[in-house]
Biopython code that builds the backbone (N, CA, C, O; Angstrom):
import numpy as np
from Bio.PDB.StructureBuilder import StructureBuilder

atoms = [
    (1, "UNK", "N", (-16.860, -20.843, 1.068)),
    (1, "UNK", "CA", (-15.607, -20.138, 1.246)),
    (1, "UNK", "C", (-15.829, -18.650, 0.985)),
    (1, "UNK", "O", (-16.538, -18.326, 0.033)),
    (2, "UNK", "N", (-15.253, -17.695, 1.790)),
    (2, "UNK", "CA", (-15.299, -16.424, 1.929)),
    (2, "UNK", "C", (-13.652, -15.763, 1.512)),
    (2, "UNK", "O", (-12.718, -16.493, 1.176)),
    (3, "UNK", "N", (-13.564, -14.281, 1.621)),
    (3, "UNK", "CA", (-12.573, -14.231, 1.502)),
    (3, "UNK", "C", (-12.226, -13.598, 2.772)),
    (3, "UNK", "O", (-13.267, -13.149, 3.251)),
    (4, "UNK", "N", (-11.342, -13.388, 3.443)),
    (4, "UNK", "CA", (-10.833, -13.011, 4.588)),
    (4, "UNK", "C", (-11.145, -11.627, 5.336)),
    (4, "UNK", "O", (-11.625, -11.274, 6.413)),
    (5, "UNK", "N", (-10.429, -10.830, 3.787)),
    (5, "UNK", "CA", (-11.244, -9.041, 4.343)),
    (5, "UNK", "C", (-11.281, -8.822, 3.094)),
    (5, "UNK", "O", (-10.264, -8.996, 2.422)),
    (6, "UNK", "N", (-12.496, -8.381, 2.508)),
    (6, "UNK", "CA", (-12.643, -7.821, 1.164)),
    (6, "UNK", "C", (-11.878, -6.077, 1.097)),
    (6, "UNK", "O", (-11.512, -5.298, 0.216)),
    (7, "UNK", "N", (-11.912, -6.095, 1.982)),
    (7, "UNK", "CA", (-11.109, -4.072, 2.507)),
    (7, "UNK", "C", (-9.620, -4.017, 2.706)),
    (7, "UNK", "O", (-8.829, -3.128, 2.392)),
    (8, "UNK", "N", (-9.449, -5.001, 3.210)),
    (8, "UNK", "CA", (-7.946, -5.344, 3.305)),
    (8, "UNK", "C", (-7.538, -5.540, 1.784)),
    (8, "UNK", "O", (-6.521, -4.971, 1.387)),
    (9, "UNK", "N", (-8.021, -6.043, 1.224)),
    (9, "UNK", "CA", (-7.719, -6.591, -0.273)),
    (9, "UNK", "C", (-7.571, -5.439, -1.310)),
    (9, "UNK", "O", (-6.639, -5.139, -2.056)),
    (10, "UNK", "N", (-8.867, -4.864, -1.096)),
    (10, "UNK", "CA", (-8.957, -3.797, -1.836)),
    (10, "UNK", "C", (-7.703, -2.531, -1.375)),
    (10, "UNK", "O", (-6.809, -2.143, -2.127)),
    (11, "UNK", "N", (-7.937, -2.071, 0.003)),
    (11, "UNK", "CA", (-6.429, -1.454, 0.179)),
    (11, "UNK", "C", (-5.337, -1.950, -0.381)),
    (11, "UNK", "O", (-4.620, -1.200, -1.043)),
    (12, "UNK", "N", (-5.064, -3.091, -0.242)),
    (12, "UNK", "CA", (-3.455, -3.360, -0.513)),
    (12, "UNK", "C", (-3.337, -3.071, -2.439)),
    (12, "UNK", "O", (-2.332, -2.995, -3.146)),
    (13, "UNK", "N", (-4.510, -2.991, -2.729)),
    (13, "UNK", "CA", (-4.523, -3.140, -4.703)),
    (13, "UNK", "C", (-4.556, -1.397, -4.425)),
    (13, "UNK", "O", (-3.893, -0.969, -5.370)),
    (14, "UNK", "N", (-4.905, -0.464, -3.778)),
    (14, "UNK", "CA", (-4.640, 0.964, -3.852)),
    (14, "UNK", "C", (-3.451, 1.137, -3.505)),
    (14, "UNK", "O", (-2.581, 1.530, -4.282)),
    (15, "UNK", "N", (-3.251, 0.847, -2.215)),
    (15, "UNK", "CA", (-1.816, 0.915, -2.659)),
    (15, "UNK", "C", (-0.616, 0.498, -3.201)),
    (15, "UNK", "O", (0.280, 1.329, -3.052)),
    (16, "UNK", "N", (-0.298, -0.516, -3.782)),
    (16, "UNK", "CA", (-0.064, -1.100, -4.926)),
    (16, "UNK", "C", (0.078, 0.206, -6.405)),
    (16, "UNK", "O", (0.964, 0.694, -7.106)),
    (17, "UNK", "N", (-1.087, 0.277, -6.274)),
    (17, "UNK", "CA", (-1.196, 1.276, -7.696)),
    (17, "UNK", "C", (-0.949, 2.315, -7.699)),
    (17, "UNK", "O", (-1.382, 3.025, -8.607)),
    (18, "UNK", "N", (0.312, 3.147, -6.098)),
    (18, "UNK", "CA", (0.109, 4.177, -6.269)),
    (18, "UNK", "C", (1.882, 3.993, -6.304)),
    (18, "UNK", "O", (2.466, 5.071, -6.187)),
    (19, "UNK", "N", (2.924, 2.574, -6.473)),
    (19, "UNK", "CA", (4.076, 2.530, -6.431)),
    (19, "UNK", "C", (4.935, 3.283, -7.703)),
    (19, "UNK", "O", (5.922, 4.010, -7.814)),
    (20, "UNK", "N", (3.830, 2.578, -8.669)),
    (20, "UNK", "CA", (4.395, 2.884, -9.736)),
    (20, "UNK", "C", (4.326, 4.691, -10.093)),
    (20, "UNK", "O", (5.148, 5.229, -10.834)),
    (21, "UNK", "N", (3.325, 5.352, -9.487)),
    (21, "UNK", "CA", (3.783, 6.521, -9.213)),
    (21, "UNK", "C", (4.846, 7.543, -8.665)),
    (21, "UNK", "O", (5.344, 8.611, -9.022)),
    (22, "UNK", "N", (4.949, 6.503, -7.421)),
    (22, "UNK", "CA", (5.961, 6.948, -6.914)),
    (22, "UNK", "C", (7.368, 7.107, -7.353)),
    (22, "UNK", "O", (7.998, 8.151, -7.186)),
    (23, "UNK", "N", (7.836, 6.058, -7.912)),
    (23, "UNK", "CA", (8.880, 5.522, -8.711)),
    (23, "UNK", "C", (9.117, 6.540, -10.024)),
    (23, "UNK", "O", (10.176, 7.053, -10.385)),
    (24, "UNK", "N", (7.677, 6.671, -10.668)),
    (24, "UNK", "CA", (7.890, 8.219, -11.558)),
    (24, "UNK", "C", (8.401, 9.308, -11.049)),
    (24, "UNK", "O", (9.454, 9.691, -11.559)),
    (25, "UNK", "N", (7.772, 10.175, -9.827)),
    (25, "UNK", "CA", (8.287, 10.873, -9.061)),
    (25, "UNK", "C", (9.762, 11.166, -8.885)),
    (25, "UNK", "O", (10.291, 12.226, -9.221)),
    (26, "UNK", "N", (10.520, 9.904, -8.204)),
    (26, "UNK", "CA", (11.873, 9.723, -8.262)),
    (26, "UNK", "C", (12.403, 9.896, -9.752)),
    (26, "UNK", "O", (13.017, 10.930, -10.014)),
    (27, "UNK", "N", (12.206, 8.964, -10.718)),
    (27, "UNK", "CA", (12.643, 9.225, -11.784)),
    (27, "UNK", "C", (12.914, 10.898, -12.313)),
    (27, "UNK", "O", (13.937, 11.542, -12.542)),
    (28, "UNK", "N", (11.808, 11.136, -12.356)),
    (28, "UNK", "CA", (11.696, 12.927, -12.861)),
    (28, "UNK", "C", (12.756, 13.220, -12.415)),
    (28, "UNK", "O", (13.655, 13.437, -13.228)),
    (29, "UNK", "N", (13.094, 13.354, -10.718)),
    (29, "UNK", "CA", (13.542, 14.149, -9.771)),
    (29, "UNK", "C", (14.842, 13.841, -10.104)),
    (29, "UNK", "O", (15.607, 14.805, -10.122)),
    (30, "UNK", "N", (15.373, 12.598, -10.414)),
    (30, "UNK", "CA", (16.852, 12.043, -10.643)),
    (30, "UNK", "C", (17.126, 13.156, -12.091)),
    (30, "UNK", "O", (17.988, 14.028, -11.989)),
    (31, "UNK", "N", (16.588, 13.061, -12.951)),
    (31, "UNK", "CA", (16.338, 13.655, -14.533)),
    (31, "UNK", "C", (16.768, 15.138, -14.181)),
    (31, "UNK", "O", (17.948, 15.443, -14.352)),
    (32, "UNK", "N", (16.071, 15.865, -13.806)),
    (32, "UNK", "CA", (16.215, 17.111, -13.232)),
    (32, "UNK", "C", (17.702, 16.970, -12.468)),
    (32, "UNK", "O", (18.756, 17.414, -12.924)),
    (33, "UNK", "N", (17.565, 16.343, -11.364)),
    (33, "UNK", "CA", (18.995, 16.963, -10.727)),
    (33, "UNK", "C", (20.539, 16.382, -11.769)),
    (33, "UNK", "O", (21.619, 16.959, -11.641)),
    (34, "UNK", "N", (20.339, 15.138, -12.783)),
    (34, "UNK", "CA", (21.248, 15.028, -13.435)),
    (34, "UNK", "C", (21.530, 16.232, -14.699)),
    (34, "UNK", "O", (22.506, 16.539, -15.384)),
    (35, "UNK", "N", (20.558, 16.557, -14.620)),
    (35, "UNK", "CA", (20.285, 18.038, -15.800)),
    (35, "UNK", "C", (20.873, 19.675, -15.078)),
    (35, "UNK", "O", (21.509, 20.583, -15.613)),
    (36, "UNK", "N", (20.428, 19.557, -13.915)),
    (36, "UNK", "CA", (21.328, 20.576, -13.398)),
    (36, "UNK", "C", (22.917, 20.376, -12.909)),
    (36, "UNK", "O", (23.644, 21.335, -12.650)),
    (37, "UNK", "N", (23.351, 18.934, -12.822)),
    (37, "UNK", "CA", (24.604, 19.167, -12.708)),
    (37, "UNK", "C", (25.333, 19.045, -13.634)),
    (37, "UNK", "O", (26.562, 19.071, -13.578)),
    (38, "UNK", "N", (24.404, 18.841, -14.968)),
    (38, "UNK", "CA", (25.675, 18.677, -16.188)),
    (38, "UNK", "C", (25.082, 20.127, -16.678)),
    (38, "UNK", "O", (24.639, 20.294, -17.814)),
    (39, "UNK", "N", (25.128, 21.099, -15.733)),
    (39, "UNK", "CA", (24.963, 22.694, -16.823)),
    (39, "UNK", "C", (23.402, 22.761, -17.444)),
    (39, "UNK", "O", (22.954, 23.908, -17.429)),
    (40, "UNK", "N", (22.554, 21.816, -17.951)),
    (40, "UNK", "CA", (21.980, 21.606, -19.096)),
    (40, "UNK", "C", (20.578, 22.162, -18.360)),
    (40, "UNK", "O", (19.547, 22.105, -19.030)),
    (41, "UNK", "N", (20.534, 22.542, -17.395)),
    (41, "UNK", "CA", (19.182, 23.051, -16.187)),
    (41, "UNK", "C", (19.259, 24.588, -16.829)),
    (41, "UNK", "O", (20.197, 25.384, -16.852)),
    (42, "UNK", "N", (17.622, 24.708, -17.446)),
    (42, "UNK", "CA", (17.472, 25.974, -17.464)),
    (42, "UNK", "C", (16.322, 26.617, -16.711)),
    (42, "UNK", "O", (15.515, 25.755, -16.364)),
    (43, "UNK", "N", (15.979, 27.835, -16.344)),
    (43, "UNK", "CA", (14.887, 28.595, -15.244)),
    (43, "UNK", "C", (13.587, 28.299, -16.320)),
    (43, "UNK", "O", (13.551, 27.866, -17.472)),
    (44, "UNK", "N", (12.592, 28.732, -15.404)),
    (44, "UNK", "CA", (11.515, 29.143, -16.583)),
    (44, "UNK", "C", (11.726, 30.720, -17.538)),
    (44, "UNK", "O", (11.437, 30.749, -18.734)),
    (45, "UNK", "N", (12.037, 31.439, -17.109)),
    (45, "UNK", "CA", (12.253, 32.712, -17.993)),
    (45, "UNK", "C", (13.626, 32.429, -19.297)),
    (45, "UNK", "O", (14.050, 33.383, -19.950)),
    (46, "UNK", "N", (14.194, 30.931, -19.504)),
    (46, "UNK", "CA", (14.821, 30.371, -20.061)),
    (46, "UNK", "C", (16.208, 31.193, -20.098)),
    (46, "UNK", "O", (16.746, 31.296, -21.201)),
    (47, "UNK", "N", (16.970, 31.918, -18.731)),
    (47, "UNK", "CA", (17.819, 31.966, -18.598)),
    (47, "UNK", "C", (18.487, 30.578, -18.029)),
    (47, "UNK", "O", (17.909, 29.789, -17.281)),
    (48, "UNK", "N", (19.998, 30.422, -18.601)),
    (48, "UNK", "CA", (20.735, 29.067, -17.830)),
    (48, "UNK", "C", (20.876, 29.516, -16.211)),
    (48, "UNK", "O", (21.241, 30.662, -15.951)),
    (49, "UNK", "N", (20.659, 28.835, -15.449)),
    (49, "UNK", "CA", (20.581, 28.737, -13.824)),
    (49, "UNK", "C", (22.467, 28.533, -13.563)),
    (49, "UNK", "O", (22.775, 28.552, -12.372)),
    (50, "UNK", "N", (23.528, 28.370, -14.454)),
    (50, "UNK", "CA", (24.768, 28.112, -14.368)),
    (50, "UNK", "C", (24.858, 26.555, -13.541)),
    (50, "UNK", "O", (24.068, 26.175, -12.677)),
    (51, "UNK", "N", (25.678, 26.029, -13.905)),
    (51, "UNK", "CA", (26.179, 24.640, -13.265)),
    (51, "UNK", "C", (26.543, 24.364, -12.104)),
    (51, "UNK", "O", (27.534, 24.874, -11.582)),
    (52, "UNK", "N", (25.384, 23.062, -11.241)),
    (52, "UNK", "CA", (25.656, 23.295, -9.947)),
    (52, "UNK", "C", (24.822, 23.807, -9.124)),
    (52, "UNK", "O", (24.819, 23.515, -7.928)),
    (53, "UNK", "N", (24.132, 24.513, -9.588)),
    (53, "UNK", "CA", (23.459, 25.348, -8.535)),
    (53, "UNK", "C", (22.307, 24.876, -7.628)),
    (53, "UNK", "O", (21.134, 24.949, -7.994)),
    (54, "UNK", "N", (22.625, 24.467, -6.617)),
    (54, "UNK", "CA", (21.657, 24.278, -5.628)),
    (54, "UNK", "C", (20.888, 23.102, -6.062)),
    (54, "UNK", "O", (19.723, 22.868, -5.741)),
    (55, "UNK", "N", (21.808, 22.216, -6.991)),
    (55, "UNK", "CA", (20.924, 21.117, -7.064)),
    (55, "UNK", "C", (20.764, 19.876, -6.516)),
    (55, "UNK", "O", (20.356, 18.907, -7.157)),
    (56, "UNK", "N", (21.117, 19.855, -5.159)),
    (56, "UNK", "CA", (20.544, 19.325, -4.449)),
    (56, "UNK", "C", (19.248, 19.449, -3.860)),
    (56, "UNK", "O", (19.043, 18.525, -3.073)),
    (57, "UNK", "N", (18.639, 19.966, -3.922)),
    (57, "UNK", "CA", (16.892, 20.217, -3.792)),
    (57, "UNK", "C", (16.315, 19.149, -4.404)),
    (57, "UNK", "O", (15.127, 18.892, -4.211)),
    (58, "UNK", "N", (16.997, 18.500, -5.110)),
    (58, "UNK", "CA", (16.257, 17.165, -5.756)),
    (58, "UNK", "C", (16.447, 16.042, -5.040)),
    (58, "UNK", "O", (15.706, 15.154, -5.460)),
    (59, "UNK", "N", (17.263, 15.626, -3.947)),
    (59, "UNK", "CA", (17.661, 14.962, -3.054)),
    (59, "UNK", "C", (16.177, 14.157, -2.473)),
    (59, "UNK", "O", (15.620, 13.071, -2.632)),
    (60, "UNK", "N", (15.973, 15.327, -1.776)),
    (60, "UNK", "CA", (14.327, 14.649, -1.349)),
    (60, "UNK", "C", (13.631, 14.199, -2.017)),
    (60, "UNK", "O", (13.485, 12.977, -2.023)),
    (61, "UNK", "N", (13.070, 14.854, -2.675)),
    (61, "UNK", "CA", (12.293, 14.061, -3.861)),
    (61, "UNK", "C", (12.627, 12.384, -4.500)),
    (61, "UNK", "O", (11.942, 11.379, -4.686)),
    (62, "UNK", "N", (14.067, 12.761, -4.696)),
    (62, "UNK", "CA", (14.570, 11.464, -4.516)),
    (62, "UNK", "C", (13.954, 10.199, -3.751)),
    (62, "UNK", "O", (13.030, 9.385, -3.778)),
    (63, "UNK", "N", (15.003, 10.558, -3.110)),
    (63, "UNK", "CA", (14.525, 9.896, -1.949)),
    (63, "UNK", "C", (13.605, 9.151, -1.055)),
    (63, "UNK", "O", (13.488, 8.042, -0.533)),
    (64, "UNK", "N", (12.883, 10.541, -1.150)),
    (64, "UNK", "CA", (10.906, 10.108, -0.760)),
    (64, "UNK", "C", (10.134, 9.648, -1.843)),
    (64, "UNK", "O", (9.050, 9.107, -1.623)),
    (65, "UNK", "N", (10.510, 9.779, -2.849)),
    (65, "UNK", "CA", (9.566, 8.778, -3.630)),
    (65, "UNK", "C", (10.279, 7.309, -3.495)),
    (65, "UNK", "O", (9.400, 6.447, -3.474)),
    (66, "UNK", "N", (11.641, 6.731, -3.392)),
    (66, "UNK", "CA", (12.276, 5.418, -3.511)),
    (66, "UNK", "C", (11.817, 4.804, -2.074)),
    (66, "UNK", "O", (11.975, 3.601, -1.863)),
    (67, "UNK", "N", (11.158, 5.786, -0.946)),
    (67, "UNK", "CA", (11.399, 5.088, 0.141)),
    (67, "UNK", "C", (9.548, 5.039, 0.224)),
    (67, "UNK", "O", (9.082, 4.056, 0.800)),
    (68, "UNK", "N", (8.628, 6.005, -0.301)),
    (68, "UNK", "CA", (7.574, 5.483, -0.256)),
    (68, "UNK", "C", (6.941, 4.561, -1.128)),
    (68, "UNK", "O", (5.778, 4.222, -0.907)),
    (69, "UNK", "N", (7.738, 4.010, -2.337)),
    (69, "UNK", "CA", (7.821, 2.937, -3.129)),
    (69, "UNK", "C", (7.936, 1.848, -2.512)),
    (69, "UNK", "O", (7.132, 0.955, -2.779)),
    (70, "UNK", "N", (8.945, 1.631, -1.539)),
    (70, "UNK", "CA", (9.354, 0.642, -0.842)),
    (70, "UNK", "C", (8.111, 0.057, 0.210)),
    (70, "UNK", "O", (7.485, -0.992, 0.362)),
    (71, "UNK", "N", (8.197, 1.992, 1.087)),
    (71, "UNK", "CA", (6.922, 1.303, 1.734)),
    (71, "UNK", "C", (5.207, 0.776, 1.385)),
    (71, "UNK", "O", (4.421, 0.061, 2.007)),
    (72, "UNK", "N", (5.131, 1.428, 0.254)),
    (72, "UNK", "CA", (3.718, 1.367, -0.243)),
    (72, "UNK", "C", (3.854, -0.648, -0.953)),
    (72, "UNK", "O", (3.106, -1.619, -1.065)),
    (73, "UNK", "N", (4.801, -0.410, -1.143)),
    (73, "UNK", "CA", (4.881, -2.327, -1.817)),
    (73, "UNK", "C", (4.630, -3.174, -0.851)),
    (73, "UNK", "O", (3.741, -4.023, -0.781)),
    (74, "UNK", "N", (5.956, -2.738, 0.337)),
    (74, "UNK", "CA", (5.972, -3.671, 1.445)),
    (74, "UNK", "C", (4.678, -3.607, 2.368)),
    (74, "UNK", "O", (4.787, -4.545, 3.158)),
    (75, "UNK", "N", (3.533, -2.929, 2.608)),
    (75, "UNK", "CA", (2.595, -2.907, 3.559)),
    (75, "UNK", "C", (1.256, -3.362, 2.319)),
    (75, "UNK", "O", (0.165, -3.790, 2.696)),
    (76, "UNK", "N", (1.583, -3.181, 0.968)),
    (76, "UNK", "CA", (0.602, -3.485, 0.298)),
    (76, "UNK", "C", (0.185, -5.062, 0.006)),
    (76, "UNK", "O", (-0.694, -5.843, 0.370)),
    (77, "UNK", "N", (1.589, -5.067, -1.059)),
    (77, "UNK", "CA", (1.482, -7.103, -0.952)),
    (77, "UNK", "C", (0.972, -7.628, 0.217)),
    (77, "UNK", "O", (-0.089, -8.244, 0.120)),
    (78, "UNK", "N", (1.460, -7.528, 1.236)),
    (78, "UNK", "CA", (0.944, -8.537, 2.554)),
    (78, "UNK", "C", (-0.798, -8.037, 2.386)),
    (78, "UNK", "O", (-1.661, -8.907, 2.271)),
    (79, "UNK", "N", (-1.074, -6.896, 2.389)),
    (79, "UNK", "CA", (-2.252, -7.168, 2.568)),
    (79, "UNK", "C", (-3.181, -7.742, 1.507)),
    (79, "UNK", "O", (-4.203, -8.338, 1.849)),
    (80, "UNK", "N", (-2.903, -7.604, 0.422)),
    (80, "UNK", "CA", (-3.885, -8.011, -0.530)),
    (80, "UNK", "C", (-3.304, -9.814, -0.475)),
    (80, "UNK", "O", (-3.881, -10.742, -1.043)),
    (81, "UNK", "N", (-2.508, -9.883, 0.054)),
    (81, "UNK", "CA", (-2.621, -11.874, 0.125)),
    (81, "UNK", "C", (-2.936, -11.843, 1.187)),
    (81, "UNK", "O", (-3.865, -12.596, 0.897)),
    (82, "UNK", "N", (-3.084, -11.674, 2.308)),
    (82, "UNK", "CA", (-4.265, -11.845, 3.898)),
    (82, "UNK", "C", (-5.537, -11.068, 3.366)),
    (82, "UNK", "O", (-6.428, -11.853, 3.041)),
    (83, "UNK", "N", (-5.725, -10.287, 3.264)),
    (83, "UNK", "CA", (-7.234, -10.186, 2.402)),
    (83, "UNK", "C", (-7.886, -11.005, 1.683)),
    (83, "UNK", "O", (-9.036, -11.420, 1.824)),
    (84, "UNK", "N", (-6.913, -11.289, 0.697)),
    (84, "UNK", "CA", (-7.358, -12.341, -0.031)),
    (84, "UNK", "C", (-7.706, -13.849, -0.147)),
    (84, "UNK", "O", (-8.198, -14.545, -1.035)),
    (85, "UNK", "N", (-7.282, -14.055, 1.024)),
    (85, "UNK", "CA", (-7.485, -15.778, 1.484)),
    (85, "UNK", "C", (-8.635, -16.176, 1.830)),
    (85, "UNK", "O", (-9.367, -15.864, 2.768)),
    (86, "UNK", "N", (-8.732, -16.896, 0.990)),
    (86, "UNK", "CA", (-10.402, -17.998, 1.209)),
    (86, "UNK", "C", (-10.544, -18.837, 2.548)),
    (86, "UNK", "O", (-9.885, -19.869, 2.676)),
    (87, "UNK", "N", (-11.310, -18.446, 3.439)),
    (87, "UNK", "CA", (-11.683, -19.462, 4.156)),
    (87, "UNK", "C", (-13.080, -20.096, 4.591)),
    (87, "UNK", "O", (-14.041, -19.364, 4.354)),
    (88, "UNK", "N", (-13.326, -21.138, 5.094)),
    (88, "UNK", "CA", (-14.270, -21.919, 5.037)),
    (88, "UNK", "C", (-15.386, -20.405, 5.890)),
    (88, "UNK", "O", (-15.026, -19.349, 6.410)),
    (89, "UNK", "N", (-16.642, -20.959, 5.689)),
    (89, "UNK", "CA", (-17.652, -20.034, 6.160)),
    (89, "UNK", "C", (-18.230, -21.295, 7.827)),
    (89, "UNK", "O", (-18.710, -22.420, 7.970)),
    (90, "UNK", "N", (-17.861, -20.382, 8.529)),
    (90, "UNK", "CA", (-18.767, -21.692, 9.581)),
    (90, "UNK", "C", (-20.166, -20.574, 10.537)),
    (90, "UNK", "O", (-20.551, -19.411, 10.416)),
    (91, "UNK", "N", (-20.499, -21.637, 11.359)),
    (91, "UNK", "CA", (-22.126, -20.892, 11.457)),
    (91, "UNK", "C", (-21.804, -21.542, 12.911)),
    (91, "UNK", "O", (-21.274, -22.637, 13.096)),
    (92, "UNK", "N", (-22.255, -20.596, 13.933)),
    (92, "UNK", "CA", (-22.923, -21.399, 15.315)),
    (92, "UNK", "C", (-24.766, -20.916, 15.813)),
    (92, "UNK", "O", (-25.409, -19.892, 15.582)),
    (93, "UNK", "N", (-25.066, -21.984, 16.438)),
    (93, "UNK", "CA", (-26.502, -22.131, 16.716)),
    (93, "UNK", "C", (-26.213, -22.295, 17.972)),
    (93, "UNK", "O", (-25.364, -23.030, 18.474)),
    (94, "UNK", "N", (-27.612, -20.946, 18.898)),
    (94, "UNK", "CA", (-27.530, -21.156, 20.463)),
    (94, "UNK", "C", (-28.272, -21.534, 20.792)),
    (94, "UNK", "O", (-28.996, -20.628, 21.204)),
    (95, "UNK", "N", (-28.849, -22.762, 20.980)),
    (95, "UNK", "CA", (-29.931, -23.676, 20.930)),
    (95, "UNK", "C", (-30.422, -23.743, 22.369)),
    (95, "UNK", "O", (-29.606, -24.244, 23.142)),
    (96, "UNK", "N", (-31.999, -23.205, 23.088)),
    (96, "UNK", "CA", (-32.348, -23.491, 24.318)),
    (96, "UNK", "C", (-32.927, -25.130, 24.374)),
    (96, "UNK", "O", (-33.491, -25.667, 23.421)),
    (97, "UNK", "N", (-32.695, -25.702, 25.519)),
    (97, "UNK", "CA", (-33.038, -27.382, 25.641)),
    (97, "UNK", "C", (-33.382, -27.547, 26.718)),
    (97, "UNK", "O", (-32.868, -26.840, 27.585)),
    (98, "UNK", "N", (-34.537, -28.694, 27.149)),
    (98, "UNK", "CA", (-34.750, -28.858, 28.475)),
    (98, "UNK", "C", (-34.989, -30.220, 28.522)),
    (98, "UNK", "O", (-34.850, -30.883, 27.495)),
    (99, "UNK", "N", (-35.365, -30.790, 29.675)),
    (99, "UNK", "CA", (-35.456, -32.231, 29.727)),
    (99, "UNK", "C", (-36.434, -32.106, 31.023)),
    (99, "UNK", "O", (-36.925, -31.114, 31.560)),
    (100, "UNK", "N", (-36.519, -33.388, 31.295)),
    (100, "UNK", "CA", (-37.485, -33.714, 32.915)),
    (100, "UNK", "C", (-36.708, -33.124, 34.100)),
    (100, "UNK", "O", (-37.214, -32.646, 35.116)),
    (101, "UNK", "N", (-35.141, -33.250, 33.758)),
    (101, "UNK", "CA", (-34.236, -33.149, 35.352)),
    (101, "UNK", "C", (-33.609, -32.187, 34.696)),
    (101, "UNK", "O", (-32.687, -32.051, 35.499)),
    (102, "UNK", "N", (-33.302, -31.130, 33.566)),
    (102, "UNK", "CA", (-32.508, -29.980, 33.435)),
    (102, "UNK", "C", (-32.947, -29.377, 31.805)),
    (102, "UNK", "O", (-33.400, -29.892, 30.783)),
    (103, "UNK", "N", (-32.507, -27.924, 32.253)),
    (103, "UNK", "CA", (-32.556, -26.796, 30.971)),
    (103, "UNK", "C", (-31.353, -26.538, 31.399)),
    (103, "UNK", "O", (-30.635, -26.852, 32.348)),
    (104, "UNK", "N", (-31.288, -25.563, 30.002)),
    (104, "UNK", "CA", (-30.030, -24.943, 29.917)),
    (104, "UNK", "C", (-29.981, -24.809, 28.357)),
    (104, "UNK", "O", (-30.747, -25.248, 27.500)),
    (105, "UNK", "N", (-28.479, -23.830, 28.230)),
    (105, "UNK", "CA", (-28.527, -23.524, 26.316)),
    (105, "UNK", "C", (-27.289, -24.840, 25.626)),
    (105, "UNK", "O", (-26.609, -25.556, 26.362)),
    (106, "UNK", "N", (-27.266, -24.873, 24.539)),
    (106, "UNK", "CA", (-26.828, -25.176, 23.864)),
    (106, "UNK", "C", (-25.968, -24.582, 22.522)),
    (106, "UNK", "O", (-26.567, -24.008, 21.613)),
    (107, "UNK", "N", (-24.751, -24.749, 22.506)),
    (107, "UNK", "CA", (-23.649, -24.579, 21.686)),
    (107, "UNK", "C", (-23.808, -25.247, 20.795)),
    (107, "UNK", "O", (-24.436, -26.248, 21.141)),
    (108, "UNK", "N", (-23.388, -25.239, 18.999)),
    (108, "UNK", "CA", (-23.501, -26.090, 18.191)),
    (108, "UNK", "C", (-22.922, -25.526, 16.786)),
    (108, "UNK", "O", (-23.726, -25.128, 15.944)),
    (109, "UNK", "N", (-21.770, -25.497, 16.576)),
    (109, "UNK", "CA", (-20.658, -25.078, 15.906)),
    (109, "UNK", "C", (-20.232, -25.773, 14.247)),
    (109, "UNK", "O", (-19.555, -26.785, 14.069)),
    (110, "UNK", "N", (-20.719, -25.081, 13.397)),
    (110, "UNK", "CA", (-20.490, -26.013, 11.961)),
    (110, "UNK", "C", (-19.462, -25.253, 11.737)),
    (110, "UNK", "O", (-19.405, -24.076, 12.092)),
    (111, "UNK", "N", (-18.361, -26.006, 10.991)),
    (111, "UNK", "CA", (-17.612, -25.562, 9.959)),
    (111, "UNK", "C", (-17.348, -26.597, 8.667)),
    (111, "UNK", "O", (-16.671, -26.228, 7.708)),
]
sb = StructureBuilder()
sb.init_structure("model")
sb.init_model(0)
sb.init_chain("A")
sb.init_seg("    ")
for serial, (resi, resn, name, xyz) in enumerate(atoms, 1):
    if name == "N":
        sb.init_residue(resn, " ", resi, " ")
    sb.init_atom(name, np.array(xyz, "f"), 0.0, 1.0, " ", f" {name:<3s}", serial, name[0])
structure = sb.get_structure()
């Protein structure tokens, strides 16, 4: 028994491991934009930015991390279980044969 695609397998475990990143991403981004709309968002020169302001810019971020979470799960799982499936190993032999009244090849198929 073999496994199906050792590459397939291994992809789907990379990406897999990059969900839970993603999902951080979003998190932060939610953190931040709930911080700028309750006032509590300050600049780096640690003036207050005032309440509201333009904080929707966190939208995307949002967003694109919840939806490449989604996709990085959904294209990952499938592959690391079709990667991962054992199947039998089989072998064929092209065997030349002849006789008194005919040649020709031969097929001969193990599994």
């Amino acid at each position: 028994m073999q496994r199906h695609s050792t590459g397939m397998m291994a992809g789907g475990i990379v990406m897999v491991s990059f969900v839970p990143i993603a999902l951080l991403a979003a998190l932060v981004a939610n953190s931040e934009q709930t911080s700028c709309e309750n006032g509590y968002y300050f600049s780096l020169d640690g003036s207050s930015s005032g309440r509201g302001v333009n904080c929707d810019r966190f939208d995307a971020t949002i967003y694109g991390g919840l939806l490449g979470a989604a996709v990085l799960a959904g294209v990952g799982i499938p592959l690391i279980v079709i990667g991962g499936k054992k199947e039998p190993v089989g072998t064929a032999q092209l065997a030349p044969w002849a006789t008194p009244h005919g040649a020709g090849l031969g097929l001969r198929v193990n599994l």
